[in-house]
N, C-alpha and C positions, 0 to 999 in steps of 0.2 A: 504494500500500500504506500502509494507518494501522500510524506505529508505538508500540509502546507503550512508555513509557521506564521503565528500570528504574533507580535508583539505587545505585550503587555507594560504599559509603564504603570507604575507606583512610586511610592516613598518608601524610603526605608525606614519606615515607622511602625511601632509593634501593633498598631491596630490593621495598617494595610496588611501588614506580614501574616497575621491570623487569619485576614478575609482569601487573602490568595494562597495557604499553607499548602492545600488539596493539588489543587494545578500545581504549585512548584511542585509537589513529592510523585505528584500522579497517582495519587489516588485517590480522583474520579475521569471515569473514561471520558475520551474526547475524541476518539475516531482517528478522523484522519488529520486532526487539527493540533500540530505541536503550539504548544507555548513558551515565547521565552521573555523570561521579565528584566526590566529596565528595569534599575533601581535610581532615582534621580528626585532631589527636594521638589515640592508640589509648585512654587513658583517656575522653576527648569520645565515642566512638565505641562503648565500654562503655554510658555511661550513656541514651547516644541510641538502643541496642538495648534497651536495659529498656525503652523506651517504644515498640517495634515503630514507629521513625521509619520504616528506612529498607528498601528489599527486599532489599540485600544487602548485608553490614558485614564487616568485619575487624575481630575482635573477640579478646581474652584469651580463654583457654582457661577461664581462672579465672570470667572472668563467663562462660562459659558457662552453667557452673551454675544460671546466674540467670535465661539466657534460655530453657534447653531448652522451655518452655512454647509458646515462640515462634516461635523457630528448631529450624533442623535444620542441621548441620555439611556442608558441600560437601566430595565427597573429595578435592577438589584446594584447593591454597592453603597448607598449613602452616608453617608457622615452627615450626621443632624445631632443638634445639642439640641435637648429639650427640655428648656430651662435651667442650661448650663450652656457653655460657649467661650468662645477666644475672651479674655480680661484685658484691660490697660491693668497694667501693674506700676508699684513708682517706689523709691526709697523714703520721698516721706507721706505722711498719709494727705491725700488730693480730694478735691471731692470731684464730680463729674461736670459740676458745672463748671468750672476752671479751666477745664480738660483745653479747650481751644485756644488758649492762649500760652500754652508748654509745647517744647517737641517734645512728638512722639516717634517712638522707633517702629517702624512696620512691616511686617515679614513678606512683604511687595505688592506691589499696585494693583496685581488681579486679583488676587485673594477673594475671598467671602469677608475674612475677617476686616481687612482694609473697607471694601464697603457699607461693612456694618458700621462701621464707626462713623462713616461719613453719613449714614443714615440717621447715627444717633447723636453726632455732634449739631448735624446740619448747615453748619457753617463754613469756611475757611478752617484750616488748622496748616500749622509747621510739621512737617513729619523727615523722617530720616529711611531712607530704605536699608536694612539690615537682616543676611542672612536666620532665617528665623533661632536657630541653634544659639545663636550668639547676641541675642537682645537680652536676655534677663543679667549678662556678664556687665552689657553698654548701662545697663540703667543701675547695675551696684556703681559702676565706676562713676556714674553720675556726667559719661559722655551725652547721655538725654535725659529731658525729663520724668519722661514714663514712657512704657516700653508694652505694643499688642502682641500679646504672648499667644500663640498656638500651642496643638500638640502637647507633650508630656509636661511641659512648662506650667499649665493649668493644677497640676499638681503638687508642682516641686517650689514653685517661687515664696514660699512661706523658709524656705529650706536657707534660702538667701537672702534674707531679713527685709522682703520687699513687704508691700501691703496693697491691696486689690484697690483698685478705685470705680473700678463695672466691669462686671461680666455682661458679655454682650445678648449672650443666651437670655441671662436671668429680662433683660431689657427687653430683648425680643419677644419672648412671651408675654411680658404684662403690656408691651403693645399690640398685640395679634391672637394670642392665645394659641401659636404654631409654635414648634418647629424649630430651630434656626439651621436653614441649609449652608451646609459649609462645603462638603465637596462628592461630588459622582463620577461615576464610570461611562467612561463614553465609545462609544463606536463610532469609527469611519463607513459615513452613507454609501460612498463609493464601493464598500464590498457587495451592497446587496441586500432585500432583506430575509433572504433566506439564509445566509452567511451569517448575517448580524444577531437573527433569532436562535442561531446555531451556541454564537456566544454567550448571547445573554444567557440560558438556559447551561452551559458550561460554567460560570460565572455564578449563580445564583446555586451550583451546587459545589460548587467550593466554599461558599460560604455557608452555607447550609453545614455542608462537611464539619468543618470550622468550629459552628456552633453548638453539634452533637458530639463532638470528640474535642471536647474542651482543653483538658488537661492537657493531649498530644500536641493542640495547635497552638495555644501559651508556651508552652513549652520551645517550639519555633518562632515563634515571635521574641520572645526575653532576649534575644542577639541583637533586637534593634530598640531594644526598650532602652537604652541611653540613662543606665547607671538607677533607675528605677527597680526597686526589690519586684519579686515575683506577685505580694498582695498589692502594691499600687500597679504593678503592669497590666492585672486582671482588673481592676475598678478601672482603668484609662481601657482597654479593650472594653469591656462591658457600657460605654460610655460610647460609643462609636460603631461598635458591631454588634444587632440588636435585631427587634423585629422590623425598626425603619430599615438596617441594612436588606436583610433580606428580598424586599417589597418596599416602596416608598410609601403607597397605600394612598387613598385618599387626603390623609392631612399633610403627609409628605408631599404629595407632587402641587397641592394648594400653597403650601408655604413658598415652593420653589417660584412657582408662578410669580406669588405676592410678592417676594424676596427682589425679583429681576423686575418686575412692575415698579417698586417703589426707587429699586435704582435707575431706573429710565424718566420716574417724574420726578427727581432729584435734580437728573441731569449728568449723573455718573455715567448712564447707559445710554449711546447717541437713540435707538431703537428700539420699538416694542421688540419682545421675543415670546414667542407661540413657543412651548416646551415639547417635543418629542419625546416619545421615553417610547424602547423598544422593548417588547413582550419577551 
């Protein structure tokens, strides 16, 4: 059997690493369809979809926006905080209202997190573009003044004597009562959508996998869990990999909507965007 290889990007982060465990190990069938993963930070993996690199990425919600030309949203995959999410964090304690008149450090401009803020500030603000790994270091040194933490950060910045000033999740929901979409799985339209439904359905059993075989897929993930013990790597996995991942479901693909709606009446987003998600 010829197989045909598909590219997979993600993060090297221990929640992607759990959602894809199954396809990296091979253990769930995929036919004729090898897979091989890109491992590359979620901004890298933004800008490598604006150029239709790759056939299927883990991408910002936010640049989706940018890609719907291209891609089409898989229904399996999400990252949604629901009623948790990215935080400004700062060395001393800020309040939110303040927030626009400090730099902030931001783990890049397509981000979900980056547009949350600019959702919730509303305004003008200074910001600093900095590898996400490396903002909670910039804002102890006191190189900025508070610093939007992604990723395992959301857990660990108490560790570093910072202090929360919003969680954007906690924000999100007491404005919507959703959600807050922060990143999905996308396919390249150009395969097809019998190609595309091939994936998804590949994809949504690896995570499923994942979710039944707990212990194994933790287990492979703790190599990208970035100095976090095995109980905070399963509370940041269980935060991220869920029943929204599995299925986006009705409140999921409403949030997404609303999410790229409010950044187009903003002004963030030049263009409405209609959401595709592939079955």
């Amino acid at each position: 059997m010829t197989q045909r290889i598909i590219q997979v990007g993600h993060s090297p982060d221990s929640d992607d690493a759990f959602m894809f465990f199954a396809l990296a190990k091979g253990l769930v069938p995929t036919g004729d369809l090898e897979y091989r993963h890109v491992l590359q930070d979620i901004e890298t993996l933004n800008r490598r979809a604006l150029a239709g690199e790759l056939e299927v990425s883990a991408v910002s919600i936010h640049a989706f926006a940018f890609l719907a030309d291209k891609y089409a949203l898989l229904s399996s995959g999400a990252s949604m905080g629901d009623r948790y999410g990215p935080m400004v964090v700062s060395r001393e304690p800020l309040t939110s209202d303040g927030l626009h008149q400090k730099t902030i450090a931001v783990p890049g401009l397509l981000t979900s997190a980056f547009l949350a803020l600019k959702l919730m500030l509303r305004t003008a603000f200074a910001y600093e573009v900095i590898p996400f790994d490396q903002i909670i270091a910039a804002v102890v040194r006191g190189d900025v003044d508070a610093g939007l933490i992604i990723h395992e950060g959301q857990l660990t910045y108490r560790d570093a004597g910072l202090h929360k000033v919003v969680d954007l999740g906690e924000w999100w929901h007491a404005e919507t009562s959703l959600p807050l979409p922060l990143g999905g799985n996308v396919v390249r339209k150009d395969l097809g959508p019998d190609l595309m439904s091939r994936i998804s359905r590949d994809i949504r059993a690896s995570i499923r996998y994942g979710l039944e075989n707990r212990d194994g897929a933790l287990s492979h993930a703790m190599q990208y869990a970035r100095d976090l013990d095995r109980s905070k790597a399963d509370r940041f996995v269980g935060m991220y990999v869920n029943d929204l991942t599995l299925d986006y479901g009705p409140r999921g693909r409403q949030a997404v909507q609303l999410f790229l709606n409010r950044g187009h009446d903003a002004g963030a987003i030049p263009h409405r965007v209609s959401v595709e998600f592939v079955e």
